[in-house]
C-alpha positions as CSV (number, residue, x, y, z in Angstrom):
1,X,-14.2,1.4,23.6
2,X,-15.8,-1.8,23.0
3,X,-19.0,-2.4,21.2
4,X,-21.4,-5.4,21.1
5,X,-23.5,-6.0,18.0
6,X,-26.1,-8.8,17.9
7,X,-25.8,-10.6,14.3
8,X,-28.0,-13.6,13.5
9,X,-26.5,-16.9,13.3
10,X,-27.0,-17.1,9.3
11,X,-25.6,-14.4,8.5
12,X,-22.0,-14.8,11.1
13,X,-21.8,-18.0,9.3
14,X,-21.7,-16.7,5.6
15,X,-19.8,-13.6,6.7
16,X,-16.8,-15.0,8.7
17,X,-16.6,-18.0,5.8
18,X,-16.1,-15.1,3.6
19,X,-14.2,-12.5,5.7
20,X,-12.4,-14.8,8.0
21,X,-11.7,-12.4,11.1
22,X,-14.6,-10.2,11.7
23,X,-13.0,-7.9,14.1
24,X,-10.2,-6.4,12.0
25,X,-12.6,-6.8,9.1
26,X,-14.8,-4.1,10.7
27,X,-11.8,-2.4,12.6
28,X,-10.1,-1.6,9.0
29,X,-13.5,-0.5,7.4
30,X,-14.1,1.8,10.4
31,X,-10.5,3.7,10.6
32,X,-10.5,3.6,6.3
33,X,-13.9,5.9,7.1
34,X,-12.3,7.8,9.4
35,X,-9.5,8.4,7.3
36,X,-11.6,9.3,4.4
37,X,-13.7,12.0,6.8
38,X,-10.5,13.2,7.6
39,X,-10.9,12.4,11.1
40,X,-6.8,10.7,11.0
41,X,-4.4,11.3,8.5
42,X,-1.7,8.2,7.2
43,X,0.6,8.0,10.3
44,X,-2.7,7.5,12.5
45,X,-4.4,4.8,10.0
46,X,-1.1,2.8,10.2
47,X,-0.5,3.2,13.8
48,X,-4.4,1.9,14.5
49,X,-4.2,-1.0,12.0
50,X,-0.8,-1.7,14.0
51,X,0.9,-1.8,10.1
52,X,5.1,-1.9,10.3
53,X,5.5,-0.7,7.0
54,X,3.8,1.5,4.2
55,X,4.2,-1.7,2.3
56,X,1.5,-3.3,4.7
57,X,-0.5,0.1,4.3
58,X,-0.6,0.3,0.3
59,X,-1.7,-3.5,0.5
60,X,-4.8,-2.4,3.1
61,X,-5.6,0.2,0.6
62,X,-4.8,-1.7,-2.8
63,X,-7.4,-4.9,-1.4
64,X,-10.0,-1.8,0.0
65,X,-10.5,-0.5,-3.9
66,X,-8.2,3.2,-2.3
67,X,-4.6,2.9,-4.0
68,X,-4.5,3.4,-7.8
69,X,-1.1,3.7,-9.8
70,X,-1.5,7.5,-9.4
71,X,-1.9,7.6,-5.4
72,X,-5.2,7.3,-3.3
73,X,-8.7,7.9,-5.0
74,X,-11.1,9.7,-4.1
75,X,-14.6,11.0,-5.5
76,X,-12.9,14.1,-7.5
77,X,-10.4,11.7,-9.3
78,X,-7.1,10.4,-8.0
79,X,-4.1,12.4,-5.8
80,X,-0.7,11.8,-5.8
């Protein structure tokens, strides 16, 4: 599927100077949300995000706030 969203100039500007590739940006948030429904599970999150290793997954996670030294977070407290 593809989706076209109308953003206003200022604000493509600030947000690729800040996010650099907008696609994947929104791409990652989306599939992490899926994920997080529990819509996919890990093997689906990696295969979307095209990741080659769990080492590129746990960095995804570790830079979207998810991965804590105990396993993933979520609101009840942390899993293993």
């Amino acid at each position: 599927m593809q989706i076209t969203i109308n953003l206003p100039d200022k604000l493509t500007e600030k947000i690729q100077e800040q996010w650099g590739n907008l696609q994947q940006k929104i791409l990652g948030d989306i599939v992490l949300d899926a994920f997080l429904d529990g819509l996919i599970n890990f093997d689906e999150l990696q295969e979307i995000l095209n990741f080659s290793s769990n080492d590129e997954l746990k960095e995804f996670l570790k830079e979207k706030n998810m991965l804590h030294s105990a396993g993933i977070i979520n609101l009840s407290g942390t899993c293993p």
